[in-house]
C-alpha positions in Angstrom: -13.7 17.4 17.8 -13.7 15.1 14.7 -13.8 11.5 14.8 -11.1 9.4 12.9 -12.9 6.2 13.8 -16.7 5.6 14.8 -17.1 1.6 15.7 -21.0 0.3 15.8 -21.8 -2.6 17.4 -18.8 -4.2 16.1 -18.6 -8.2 16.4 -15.5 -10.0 15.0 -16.0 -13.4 15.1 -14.1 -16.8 14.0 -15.7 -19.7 12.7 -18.7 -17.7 14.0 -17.3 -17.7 17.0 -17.5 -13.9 18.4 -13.9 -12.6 20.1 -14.9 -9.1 20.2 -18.9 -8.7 21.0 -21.5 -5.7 20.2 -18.3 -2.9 20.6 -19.4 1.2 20.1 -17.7 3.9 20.5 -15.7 6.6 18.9 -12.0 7.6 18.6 -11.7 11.5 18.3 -8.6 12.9 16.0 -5.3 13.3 17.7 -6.3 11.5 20.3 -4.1 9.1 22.6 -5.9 5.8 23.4 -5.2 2.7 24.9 -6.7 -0.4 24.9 -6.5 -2.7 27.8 -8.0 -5.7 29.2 -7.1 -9.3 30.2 -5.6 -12.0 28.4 -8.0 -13.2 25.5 -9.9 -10.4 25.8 -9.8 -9.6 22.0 -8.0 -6.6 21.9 -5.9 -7.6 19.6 -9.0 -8.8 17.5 -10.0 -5.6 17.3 -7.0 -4.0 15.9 -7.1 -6.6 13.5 -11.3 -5.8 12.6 -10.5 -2.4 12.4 -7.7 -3.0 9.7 -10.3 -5.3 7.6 -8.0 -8.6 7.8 -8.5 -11.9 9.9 -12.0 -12.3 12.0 -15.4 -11.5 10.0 -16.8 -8.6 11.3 -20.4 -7.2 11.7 -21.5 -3.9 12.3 -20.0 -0.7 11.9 -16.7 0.5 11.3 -15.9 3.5 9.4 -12.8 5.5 9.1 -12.3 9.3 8.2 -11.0 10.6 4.8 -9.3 8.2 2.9 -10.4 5.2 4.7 -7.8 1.9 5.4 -5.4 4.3 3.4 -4.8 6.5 6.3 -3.7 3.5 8.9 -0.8 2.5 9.8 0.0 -0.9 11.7 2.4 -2.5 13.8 1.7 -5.5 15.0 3.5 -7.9 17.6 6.5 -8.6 17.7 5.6 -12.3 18.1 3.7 -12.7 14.8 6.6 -11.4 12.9 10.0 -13.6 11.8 13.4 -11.6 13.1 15.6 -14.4 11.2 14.0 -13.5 7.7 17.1 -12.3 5.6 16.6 -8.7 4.9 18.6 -5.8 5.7 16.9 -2.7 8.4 17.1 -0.6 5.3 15.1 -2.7 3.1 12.6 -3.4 6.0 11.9 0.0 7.0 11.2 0.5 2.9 8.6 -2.2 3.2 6.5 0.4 4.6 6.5 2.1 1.2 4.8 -0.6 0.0 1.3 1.8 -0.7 3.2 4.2 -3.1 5.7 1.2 -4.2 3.3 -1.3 -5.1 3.8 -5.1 -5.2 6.0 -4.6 -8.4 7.5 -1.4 -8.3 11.2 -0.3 -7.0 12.2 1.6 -4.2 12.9 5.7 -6.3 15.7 8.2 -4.0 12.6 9.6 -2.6 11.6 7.0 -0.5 15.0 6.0 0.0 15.9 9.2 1.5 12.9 8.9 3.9 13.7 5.1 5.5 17.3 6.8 6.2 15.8 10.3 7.6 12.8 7.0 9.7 15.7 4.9 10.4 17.8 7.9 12.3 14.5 8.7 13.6 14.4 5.8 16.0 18.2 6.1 16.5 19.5 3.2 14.6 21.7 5.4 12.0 24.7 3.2 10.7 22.4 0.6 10.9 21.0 0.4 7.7 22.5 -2.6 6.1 22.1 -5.1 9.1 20.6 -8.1 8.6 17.7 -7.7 11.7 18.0 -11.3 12.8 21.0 -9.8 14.2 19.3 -7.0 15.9 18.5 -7.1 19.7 14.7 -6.8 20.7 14.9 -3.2 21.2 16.7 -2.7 18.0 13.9 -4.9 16.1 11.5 -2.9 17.7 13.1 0.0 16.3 13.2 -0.9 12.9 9.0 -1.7 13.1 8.8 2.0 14.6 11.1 3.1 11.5 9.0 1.3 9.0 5.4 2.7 10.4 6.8 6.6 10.4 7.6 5.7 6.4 4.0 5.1 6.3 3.0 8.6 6.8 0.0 7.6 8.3 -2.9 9.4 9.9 -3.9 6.9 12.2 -1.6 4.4 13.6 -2.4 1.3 15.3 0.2 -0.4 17.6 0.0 -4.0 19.0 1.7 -4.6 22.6 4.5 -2.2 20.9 6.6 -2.1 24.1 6.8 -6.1 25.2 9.8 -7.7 26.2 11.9 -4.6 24.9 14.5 -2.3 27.6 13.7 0.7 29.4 15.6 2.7 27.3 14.1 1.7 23.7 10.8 2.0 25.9 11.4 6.2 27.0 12.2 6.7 23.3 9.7 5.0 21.4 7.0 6.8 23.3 8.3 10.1 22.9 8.7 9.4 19.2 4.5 8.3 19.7 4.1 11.5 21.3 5.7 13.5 18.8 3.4 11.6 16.7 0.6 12.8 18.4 1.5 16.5 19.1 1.5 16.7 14.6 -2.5 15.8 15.4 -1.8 11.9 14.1 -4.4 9.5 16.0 -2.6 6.9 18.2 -4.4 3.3 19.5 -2.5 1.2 21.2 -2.6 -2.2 22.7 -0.6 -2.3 26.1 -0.8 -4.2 29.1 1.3 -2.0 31.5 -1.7 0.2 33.3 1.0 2.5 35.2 2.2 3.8 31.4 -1.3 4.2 30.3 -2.2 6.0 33.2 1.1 8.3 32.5 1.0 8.3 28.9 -2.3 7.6 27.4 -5.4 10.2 28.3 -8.0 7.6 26.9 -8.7 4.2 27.3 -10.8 1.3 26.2 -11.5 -1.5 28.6 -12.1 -4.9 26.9 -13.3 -8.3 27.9 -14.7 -9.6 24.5 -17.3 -6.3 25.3 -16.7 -3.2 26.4 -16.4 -2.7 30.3 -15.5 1.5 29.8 -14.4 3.6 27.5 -13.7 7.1 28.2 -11.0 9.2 30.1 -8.4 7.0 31.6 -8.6 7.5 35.4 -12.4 6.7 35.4 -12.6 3.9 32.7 -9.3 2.1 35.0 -11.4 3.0 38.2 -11.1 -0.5 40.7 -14.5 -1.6 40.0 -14.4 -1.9 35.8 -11.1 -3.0 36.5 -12.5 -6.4 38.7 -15.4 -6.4 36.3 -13.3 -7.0 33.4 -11.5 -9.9 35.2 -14.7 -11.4 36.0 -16.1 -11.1 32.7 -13.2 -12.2 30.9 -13.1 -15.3 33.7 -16.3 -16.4 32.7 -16.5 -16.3 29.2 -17.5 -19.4 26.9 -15.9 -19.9 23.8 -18.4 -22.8 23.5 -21.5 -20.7 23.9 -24.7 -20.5 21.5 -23.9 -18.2 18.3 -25.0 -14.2 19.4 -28.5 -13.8 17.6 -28.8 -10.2 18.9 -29.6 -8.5 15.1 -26.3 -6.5 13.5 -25.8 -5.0 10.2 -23.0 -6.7 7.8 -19.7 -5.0 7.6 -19.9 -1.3 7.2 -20.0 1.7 5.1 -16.7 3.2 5.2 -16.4 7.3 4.9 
């Protein structure tokens, strides 16, 4: 099977501090995987390395065919502003922006394709809404809306079903499994173990390292799972700098 993304020996650091420590392994095309671990454990880091924006990163990273062009990302719901005045319409058209461009206008085309995105996710009729007037489900929506627009081959999702209903939850993942079944790669940050267990055939266990990585059952067994805890438990932000030797940031392919 192909690999979409190959990670070696990956540290993300800031201020040379490392959040995400000596992490290898590979991703496979059209795969499902999740990544899980405690709180701080740098999952989200690693998104974030994998995009090329935030920590510094060492080692290896490279990404099939077109490189960063084939990602799609969508991050927390937390780091994003709900009151910002713009319409659902115009949001799910910011994730145009690659065949836009910082100064170009929206054309019918992509116009057509937030509408055919936005009744996608079931929000039809909602395309003028400002989204601070959107619940959290609905918002959550719209972000789903705005990635499909994005036509990408590899999507990265960030804790994409916190604090949102049951409902919004069964129908955002079978619009991720859909996803998947047109052979798109999906990584995805979640905290709920009972839905990756259901939903998500591989896993990556983090605490700042890798605990397991491989097919969900055996890298959630009981004993990574106490291992990461512990690992994660006595970590020290304040520790010496790693000096174990790393290549700078990789070649991409």
């Amino acid at each position: 099977m192909s690999v979409a993304l190959r990670l070696a020996n990956v540290t993300a650091s800031y201020e040379r501090h490392p959040a995400v420590h000596h992490v290898s392994g590979e991703i496979a095309e059209g795969s499902m995987t999740a990544i899980v671990g405690p709180n701080g454990a740098g999952k989200s880091t690693l998104l974030k390395a994998i995009l090329g924006v935030g920590p510094t990163v060492e080692g290896g990273i490279e990404i099939a065919g077109a490189g960063r062009r084939r990602i799609g990302y969508l991050p927390q719901q937390a780091e994003l502003d709900p009151a910002f005045p713009i319409s659902v319409s115009d949001t799910v058209l910011l994730g145009c922006w690659r065949v836009i461009g910082s100064y170009g206008a929206a054309v019918d085309q992509n116009r057509a394709a937030a509408e055919r995105a936005i009744a996608a996710v079931g929000l039809s009729g909602f395309e003028r809404r400002p989204v601070g007037t959107l619940s959290a489900g609905q918002f959550q929506r719209v972000l789903f809306a705005r990635l499909l627009v994005q036509d990408a081959d590899i999507l990265l999702l960030d804790e994409p079903f916190n604090a949102i209903d049951s409902r919004t939850t069964a129908d955002l993942v079978a619009l991720l499994q859909r996803w998947n079944s047109e052979r798109r790669t999906i990584v995805c940050v979640l905290h709920d173990l009972d839905m990756v267990r259901r939903y998500f055939p591989q896993t990556l266990l983090l605490a700042r390292e890798v605990v397991a990585w491989g097919p969900t059952e055996r890298a959630l067994s009981a004993e990574n799972l106490l291992r990461a805890r512990a690992m994660s438990e006595a970590w020290d932000d304040q520790a010496e700098i790693c000096a174990v030797p790393q290549r700078r940031v990789a070649a991409r392919v």
